[in-house]
Every structure is written in structure tokens, then in C-alpha cells.
N, C-alpha and C positions, 0 to 999 in steps of 0.2 A: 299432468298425471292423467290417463287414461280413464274414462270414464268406465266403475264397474260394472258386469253384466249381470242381468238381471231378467232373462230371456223366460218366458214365463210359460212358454208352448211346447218346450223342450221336455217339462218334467211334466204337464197333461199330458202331452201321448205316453210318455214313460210309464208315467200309472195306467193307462188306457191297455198298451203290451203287458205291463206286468198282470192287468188282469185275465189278462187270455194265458197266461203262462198256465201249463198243467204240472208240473216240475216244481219240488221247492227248490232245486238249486238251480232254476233258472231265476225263478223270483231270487233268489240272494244275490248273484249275481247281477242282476238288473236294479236289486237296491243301494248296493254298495257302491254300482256306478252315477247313481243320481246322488246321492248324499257325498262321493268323492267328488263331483261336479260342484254340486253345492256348495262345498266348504272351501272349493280353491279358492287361493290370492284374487283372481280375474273374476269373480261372483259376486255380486254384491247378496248376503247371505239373509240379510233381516228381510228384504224386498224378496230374495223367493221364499223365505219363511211365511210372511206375510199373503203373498198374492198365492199358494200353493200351501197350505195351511193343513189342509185334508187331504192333499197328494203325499206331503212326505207324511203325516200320522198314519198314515194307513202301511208307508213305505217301512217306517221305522225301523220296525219288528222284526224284518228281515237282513237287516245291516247286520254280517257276521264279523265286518274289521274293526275292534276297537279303533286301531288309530285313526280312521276313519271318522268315529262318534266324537274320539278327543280334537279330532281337528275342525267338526262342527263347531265342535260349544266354544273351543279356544278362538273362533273367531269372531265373538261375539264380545264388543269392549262395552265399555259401561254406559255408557249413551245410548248403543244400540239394545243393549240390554233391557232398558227404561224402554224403550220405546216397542221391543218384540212383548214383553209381558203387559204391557197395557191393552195391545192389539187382541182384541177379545176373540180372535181362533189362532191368532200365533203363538200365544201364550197357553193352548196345548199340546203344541210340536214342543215345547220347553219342557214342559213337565212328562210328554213321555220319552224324552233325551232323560232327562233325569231317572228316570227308574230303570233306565238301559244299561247305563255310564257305568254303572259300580262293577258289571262285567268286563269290563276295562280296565279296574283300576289295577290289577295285577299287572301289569305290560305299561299302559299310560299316564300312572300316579303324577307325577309330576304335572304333566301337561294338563289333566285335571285340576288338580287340585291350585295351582293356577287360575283357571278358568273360573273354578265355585271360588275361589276368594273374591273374585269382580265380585260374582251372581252375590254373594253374600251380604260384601257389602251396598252393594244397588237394593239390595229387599230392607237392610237396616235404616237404608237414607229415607225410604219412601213407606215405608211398612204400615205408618196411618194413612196413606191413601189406597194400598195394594189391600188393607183388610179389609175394607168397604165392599170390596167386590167381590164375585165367586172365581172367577177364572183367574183374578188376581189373588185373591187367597191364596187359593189352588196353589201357583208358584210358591208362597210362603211356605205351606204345609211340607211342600217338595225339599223344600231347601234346608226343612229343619230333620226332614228324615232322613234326608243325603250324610247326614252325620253319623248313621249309624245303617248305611247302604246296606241292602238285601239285595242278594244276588239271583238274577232267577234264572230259573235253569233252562235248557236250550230246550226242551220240548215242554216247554210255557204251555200253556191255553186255562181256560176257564174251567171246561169239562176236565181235564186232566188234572187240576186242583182239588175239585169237587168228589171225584169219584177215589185221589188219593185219599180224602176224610184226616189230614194230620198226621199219615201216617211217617210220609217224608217230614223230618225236621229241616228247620228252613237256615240257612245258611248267610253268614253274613261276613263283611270283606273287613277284618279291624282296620282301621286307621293309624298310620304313626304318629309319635307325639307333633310330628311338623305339623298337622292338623287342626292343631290346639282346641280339639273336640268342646271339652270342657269349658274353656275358654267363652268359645261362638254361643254355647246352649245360655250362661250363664247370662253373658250381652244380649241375646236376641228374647231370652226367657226378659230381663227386664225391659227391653222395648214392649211389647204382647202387653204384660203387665199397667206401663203406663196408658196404652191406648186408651180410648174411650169405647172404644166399638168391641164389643164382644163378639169373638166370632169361634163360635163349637168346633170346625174341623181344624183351626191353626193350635187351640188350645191341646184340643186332643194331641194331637201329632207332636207337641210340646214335653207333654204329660208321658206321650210314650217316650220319646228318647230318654226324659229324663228316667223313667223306669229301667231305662237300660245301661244310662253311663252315671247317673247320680240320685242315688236312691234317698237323700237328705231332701235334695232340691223336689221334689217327684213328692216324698212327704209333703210339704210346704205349700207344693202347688197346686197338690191335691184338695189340699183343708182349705186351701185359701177360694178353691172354684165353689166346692161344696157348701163353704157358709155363705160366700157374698149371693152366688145363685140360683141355690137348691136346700137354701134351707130346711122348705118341709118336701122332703125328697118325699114321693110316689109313682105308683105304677106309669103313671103315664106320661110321668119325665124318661124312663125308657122306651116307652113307645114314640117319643117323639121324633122326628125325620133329626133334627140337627143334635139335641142333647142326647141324643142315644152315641154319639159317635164318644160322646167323654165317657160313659157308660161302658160303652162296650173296650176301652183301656183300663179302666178298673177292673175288666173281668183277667187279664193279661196278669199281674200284679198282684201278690199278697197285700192285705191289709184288713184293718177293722171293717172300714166300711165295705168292702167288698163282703166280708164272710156272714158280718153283722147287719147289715142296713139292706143289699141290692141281693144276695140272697135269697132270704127272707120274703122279700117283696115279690121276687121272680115267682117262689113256690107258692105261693099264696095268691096268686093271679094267673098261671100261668095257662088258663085259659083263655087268658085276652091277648095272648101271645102268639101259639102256635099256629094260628089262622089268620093275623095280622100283618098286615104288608111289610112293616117293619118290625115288630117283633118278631115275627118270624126270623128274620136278618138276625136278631140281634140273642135267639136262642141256639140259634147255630153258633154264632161265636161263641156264647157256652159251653157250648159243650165241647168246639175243639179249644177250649185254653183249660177244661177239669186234666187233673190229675191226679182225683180221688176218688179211689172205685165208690165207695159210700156214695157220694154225692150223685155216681153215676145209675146207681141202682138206686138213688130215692126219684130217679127222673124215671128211671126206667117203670117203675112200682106206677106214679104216679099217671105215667102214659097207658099201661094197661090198661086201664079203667078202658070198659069195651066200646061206649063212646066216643071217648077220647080216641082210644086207639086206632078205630076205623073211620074219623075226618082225620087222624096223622098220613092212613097208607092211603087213602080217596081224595082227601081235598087241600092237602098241605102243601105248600111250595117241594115242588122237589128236589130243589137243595138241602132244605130241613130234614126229609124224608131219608137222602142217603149219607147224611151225617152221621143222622141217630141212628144207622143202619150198621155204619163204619165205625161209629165210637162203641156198640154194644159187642162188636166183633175186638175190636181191640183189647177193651178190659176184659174183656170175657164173659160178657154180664146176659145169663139167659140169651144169647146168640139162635142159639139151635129154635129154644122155646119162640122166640119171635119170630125165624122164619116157619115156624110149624104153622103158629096164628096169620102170619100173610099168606099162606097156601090157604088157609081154613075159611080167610075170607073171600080167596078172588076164586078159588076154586069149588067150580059145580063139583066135583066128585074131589070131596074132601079128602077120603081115604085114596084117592089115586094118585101118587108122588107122581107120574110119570108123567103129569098134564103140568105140573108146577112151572114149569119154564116160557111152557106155550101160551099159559093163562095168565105169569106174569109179563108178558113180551105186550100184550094187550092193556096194561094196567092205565085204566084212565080213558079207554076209547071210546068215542062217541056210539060207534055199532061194531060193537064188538065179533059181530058175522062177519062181516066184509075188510074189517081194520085189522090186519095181520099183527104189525108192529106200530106201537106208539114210542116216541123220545124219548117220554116218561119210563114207560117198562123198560125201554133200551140202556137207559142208563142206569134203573135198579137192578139190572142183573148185571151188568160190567161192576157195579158194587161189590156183589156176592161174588163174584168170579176172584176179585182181587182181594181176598180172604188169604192172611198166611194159612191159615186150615178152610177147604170150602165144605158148606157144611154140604150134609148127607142130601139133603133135598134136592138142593144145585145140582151135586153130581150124581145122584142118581137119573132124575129127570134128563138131562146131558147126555149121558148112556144112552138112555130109550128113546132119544130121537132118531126117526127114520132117515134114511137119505131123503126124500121127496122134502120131509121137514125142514134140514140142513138146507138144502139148495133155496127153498122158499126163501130162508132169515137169510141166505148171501146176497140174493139179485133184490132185497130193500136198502135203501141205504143207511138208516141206522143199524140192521142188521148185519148188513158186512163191517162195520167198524165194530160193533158187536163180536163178530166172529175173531176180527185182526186182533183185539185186544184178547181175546181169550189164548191165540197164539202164544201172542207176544209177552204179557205181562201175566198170565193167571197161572196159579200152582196146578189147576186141573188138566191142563195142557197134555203131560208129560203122562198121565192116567190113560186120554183119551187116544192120545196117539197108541199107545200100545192093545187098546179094544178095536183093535182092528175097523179106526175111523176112516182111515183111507178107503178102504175094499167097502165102507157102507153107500159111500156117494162116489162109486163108481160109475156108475150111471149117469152121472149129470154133472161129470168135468165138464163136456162139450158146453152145456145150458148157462152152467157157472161162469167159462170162462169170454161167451158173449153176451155177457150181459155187462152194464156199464158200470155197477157195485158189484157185482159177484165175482169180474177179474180179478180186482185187488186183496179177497179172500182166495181165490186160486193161487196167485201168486206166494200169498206166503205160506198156503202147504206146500208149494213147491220147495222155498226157500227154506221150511222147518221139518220137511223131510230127513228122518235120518237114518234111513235104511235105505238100501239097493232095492228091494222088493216097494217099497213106499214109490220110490222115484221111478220104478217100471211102470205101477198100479195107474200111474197117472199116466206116462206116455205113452202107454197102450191103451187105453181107455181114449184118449185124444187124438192118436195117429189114426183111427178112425173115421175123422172128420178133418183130419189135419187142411187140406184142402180149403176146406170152407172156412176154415178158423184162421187160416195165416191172411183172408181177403177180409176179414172183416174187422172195425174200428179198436174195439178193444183187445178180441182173444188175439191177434198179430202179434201182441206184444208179449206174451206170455207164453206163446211158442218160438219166439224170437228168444225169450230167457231159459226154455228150458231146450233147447236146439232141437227140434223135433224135425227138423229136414235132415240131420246128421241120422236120428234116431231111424226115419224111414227109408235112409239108402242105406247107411253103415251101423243096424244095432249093436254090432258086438263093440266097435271100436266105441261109439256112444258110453256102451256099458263101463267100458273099461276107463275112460275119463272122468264117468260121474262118479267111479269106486276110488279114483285119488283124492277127488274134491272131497267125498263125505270123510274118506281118512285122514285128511287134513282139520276138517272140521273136527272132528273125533277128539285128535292130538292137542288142536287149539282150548276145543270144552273141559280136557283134561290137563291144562294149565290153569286157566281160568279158577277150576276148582281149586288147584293147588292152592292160589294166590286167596282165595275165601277163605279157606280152612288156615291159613298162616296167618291171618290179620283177626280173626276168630280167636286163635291163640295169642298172638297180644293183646288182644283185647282183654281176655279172660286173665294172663300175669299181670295187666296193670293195675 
């Protein structure tokens, strides 16, 4: 038998190209070919897991062929299984296959779930030596939350989490009874149980499934954590790095102790929270699992306090910050009145709404003269933007930026992601376009679109252009400079999208192709709606 390969230089340079790729669908294509590589008959698959550890986790993310993932994991037999999760960086190419996989299971169930019955039983065989460690944990935690797979959606990221605030419900893949869900949690829940080794994040991740397929079992093994290890439960068993992770599953779940016991203890210390490296962590998960305005309006009462309030918007992680920002707009709780007070604080001229966007874009900068935009500001206003109603301050401020302003926050590069997401995802969009946004930064298409952040905000006014006069506005304002723009690194490409050599030899014929596309688009936005307002109505007879 042929000795298999296991050629180790082939997926370095691979990640090395993939990282010069400026394309995501170069990178997907370049991932799908290393991980199809990977998983062939002729690969020996644990040896480039192993020696290439950090090339495919980085690779992962971008694998869009399930069968692909399923022919990863299905070529991992039980032996080799043992010996990838022991391997202290292979054993997190394992665990983030497993959080991918459930995207699969529609199309690859079978071959899946195959594959986790090895993985399952290989973690039952060894589970008191895998609990000892972290990276072997890690596997366990994975394999018990694989039972009730979370699907995640294809434009994943951190930021785009963060700044949805809960808004999106999160979605999960059921299982057939061939799974025997119930079954595994029941066997694996009393493996956990007899170990000796206590270990916080395999119990949590225990605790949650069972909150999700056996609310009896989830009782049980709740009281059963609670008396042997936290009898005299206080503040600072949630502030801790490992017991806040059972904590923070209690928050997920109705119960006694949750309403009665960690409550209680939150509001009564929750200064030692919202400034705490991990409390902080662990008030944010509070607040997206409430779903009781009361509770939300006793946090909210609680945070006004004017101290309070100004270390939440100056010194608080800015995760926490655009939570409580995102959960006050959702309930509806004093929304308006909280951004009134963060204008009141960051802004010198409190009465002047029209500086509100300029003075939060700065929030948190070291010199606040010279620092145009900070992260921080950048992602509290992609916050507000993404408001089903944006408040008044937002858009008024929005209004009264000049172009010279506009062009500034394009050519930074949180600012032009700033700018794409207000396109793309924000209600105020569809406002701004019709205040004659286009004809304001007329001026400074040429500047916008050489600059190496401010192309990719050109481009998508070009792209969300929906008038004939919108898509003139630009290519005459551009066919100015056209010349110098089609030579140089970025604007080439954006005159290359909007055909601007057609436009400078044949405008009429120009005109008359971009007047099909936008009435196609036109026709398509007006299906679209159809299909909302018809699922709206079922929605509302069921």
C-alpha cells in the first residue's frame, strides 16, 4: 500500500497566496482547494492537521463546500481521532471543523453524523484524561454542543455579532431521532459526572444542551453543580474567569436560582461588574438573554446614575457599551433619552445636534484635534445606524454633514466600513439618498475613489444608486479625471464597474443601458417586497 501524503509546503505557500488574495472569493476558492486536498484518499489528513495546524484554522472559515468539511472529518477513524485531539494546536483545527459542520448538515447528515459517532465515542473512551486539559476540554465542550448545532450564518464575524446586539435570533439545525440526541447527553452527562476533575467550561456546555433538549436532566444538574460547588454562592463566583461560564448558562434558562439568587447579587454589586474584565463579559450576556422590559429598565434606572453613566460611554469595554445601546433600542427603553445624554457628554456644544456624529466618530481618542475617527466611535454609530427606527440625533446630525466631511470618514478605514454598512444594512439609507446625498459630495468622487478605503464606499453608491440622475451625478463628476483614475491602483476598478470609457465616447448609449439595469432592479425590489409583505401575512394568520 502506498505510502500516504503528507507534503507539508504545499498548504504554507497556500496560506501564504491566500493571504495576498484581495477577493473573498478568491480566498474561498483557494480554501476549498487546500481542505479538498487535505481530505483526499492519497493525504495522510492527521499529519497535515498536525504539522499545519494554524494554516488550515485560519483556512477554515472560508471552506464554502460542505462535502468538502464532511469529507474532512469522515476521514478521521478513531485512532487517528485520539491522537489529532491530544496534539495541543490540532486539536483546534477540530474544534473549529465542529462549529462549521452543522452548515452541512442539510446536504451531508449522514456522512456526518457517522463521523461524530467515532468523535463521540473516542471523547467517552478517554474523557478523564481529555478533561485535564484545555485544548482537550475544548474538544469535549464541542462535542456536547454538536448535539444541538448552531448554524452560523455566511457573513459570520465578531463585529457583525456585536453590533447586531441580539437582534438576529440565532438558528439551529434539529437533529433526527437517528441521532439519539437524548441518548449521548444522558451517557456523556454521566461520564462528566463521575470524573474527579471539575472542569467549568465541559459542565457549562453540559448544562446548556441540556436546557435545550431535557429540561428535567438541566434541573438536576443544575442543583447538583450549585450545592457541591457554590454553596455560598457570591459576587465573585461570577466574576470569576472559569465559574462565570456556568453562570453565564444560568442566565440563558428560567429558574429559581437564576431570578432569585444571581439576580439579586448582579444588581447589588453591579459596580464591580461593568468595569471588570470579566464581568463585564458576563453583563453583556445579561442583557442579550432579558426578555423582560422591567428588568431592562431596572438596569437602565440603575446605569443613569451620572457616574455610572459616564465610565459606561468613557471607560467600559465597547462590547458592553453597544449592547446596552442595542438592548435599550430594542425594548424601547428611554432609547432617544440615552442618546440625548451621550451627545451631552462627548459634545462641546451640547445644544448643537449637528456635531453628534462628528464628536461621536472621536469617542475615546487619545487627541481628539488630530484623531478624526476612532474603532470605538466607529462601531457606536454603525450601532445607532442599525436602529429599526434611527433616532433623531443620528439622523439629523447625518443630514448636516458636509461633503468635505463625508469624503473625510470615506478615505479612514473604519469610516468607509462605517459608511458601507450605512448603505447596506441601516434604515436611514433610503432617507439620505433622497436629500440629495449624491449632488453633496460631488466634489470629491475623484478623491473618494483614489483613495485605498474610500473606493469601496464609492463603489457601493454606485451599486445603490437608484435613479438615472444619481448614476449621471457620479459619471460626470468622474469622467473629469477619468484619465488619471482608470491609471491608478484603486479608482481603475471602479471605473472599470461603472464603464466610464463607454460613458466618455458613447453617453447616450451609456445612458440608455444603465436606464435597463436600474429597471430591472426596480422590477426585482418590487418582487422582493412582494415576497415580505406575503410571509408578513402568514405570519400575522398563524
Amino acid at each position: 500500500m502506498a505510502a500516504l501524503s503528507s507534503n507539508t509546503k504545499y498548504y504554507k505557500e497556500a496560506y501564504n497566496l491566500f493571504q495576498q488574495c484581495s477577493q473573498n472569493e478568491d480566498r474561498h476558492d483557494l480554501a476549498n482547494k487546500v481542505f479538498d486536498e487535505a481530505s483526499s484518499p492519497t493525504s495522510d489528513t492527521v499529519q497535515i492537521a498536525k504539522a499545519c495546524s494554524r494554516e488550515l484554522e485560519k483556512l477554515l472559515p472560508f471552506v464554502t463546500s460542505p462535502t468538502i468539511l464532511s469529507s474532512f472529518f469522515d476521514r478521521l477513524t478513531a485512532l487517528e481521532l485520539d491522537d489529532l485531539i491530544r496534539d495541543r494546536s490540532a486539536c483546534f483545527v477540530l474544534e473549529k471543523l465542529l462549529n462549521y459542520l452543522p452548515n452541512g448538515l442539510s446536504t451531508e447528515n449522514e456522512q456526518i453524523r457517522v463521523a461524530y459517532d467515532r468523535l463521540f465515542e473516542c471523547v467517552c473512551e478517554h474523557l478523564d484524561d481529555y478533561i485535564k486539559e484545555t485544548g482537550t476540554s475544548h474538544i469535549i465542550a464541542s462535542t456536547i454542543s454538536f448535539l444541538h448545532p448552531l448554524i452560523i450564518p455566511t457573513d459570520n464575524n465578531e463585529y457583525e455579532t456585536l453590533i447586531d446586539g441580539g437582534q438576529t435570533e440565532r438558528k439551529f439545525f434539529p437533529l433526527s431521532s437517528e441521532w439519539h440526541v437524548i441518548k449521548k447527553i444522558k451517557q456523556i452527562g454521566k461520564l462528566v459526572k463521575k470524573t474527579k476533575n471539575y472542569n467549568e467550561l465541559v459542565y457549562a456546555t453540559l448544562l446548556r444542551i441540556c436546557g435545550y433538549h431535557c429540561k428535567e436532566f438541566y434541573e438536576k444538574l443544575m442543583d447538583k453543580i450549585c450545592s457541591k460547588y457554590y454553596t455560598n454562592l457570591n459576587y465573585e463566583h461570577l466574576l470569576d474567569k472559569k465559574s462565570s461560564f456556568i453562570f453565564e448558562v444560568l442566565l440563558e434558562f428560567p429558574s429559581e436560582q437564576r431570578d432569585n439568587i444571581i439576580y439579586p447579587i448582579f444588581f447589588s454589586h453591579i459596580d464591580d461588574f461593568y468595569l471588570h474584565p470579566i464581568g463585564n463579559i458576563f453583563f453583556k450576556h445579561l442583557l442579550l438573554t432579558l426578555n423582560n422590559k422591567e428588568l431592562v429598565e431596572k438596569i437602565y434606572q440603575t446605569m443613569a446614575d451620572e457616574e455610572r453613566f459616564d465610565k459606561l460611554i468613557l471607560q467600559s469595554h465597547i462590547h458592553l457599551l453597544i449592547t446596552f445601546i442595542r438592548i435599550c433600542e430594542r425594548f424601547h427603553c428611554h432609547y432617544e433619552e440615552l442618546i440625548n445624554r451621550i451627545n451631552k457628554l462627548i459634545n462641546p456644544e451640547k445644544n448643537n445636534i449637528n456635531n453628534f456624529i462628528t464628536c461621536l466618530l472621536k469617542l475615546r481618542a487619545e487627541n481628539s484635534d488630530n484623531q478624526l475617527i476612532t474603532k470605538e466611535g466607529s462601531l457606536v454609530v454603525q450601532a445607532l445606524l442599525r436602529a429599526e427606527k434611527v433616532d433623531s440625533f443620528t439622523q439629523r446630525s447625518f443630514l448636516s454633514l458636509s461633503g468635505e466631511q463625508i469624503s473625510c470618514i470615506a478615505c479612514h478605514p473604519s469610516g468607509s466600513h462605517l459608511l458601507c454598512q450605512l448603505i447596506l444594512k441601516s434604515k436611514l439609507w433610503p432617507i439620505l439618498r433622497q436629500k440629495n446625498f449624491y449632488e453633496k459630495i460631488d466634489e470629491f468622487y475623484t478623491k473618494m475613489a483614489s483613495d485605498k478605503a474610500g473606493c469601496w464606499f464609492v463603489t457601493q453608491l454606485w451599486k445603490n444608486a437608484r435613479t438615472i440622475d444619481q448614476k449621471l451625478q457620479m459619471a460626470k463628476s468622474m469622467s473629469n479625471d477619468f484619465q488619471n483614475l482608470r491609471s491608478q491602483t484603486y479608482a481603475r476598478f471602479i471605473t472599470y464597474e461603472m464603464n466610464l470609457t463607454a460613458y466618455c465616447s458613447r453617453p447616450d448609449q451609456w445612458k440608455r443601458s444603465v436606464e435597463i439595469v436600474l429597471k430591472k432592479h426596480a422590477l426585482l425590489d418590487d418582487l422582493d417586497a412582494d415576497d415580505n409583505n406575503n410571509k408578513k401575512k402568514k405570519k400575522n394568520k398563524t
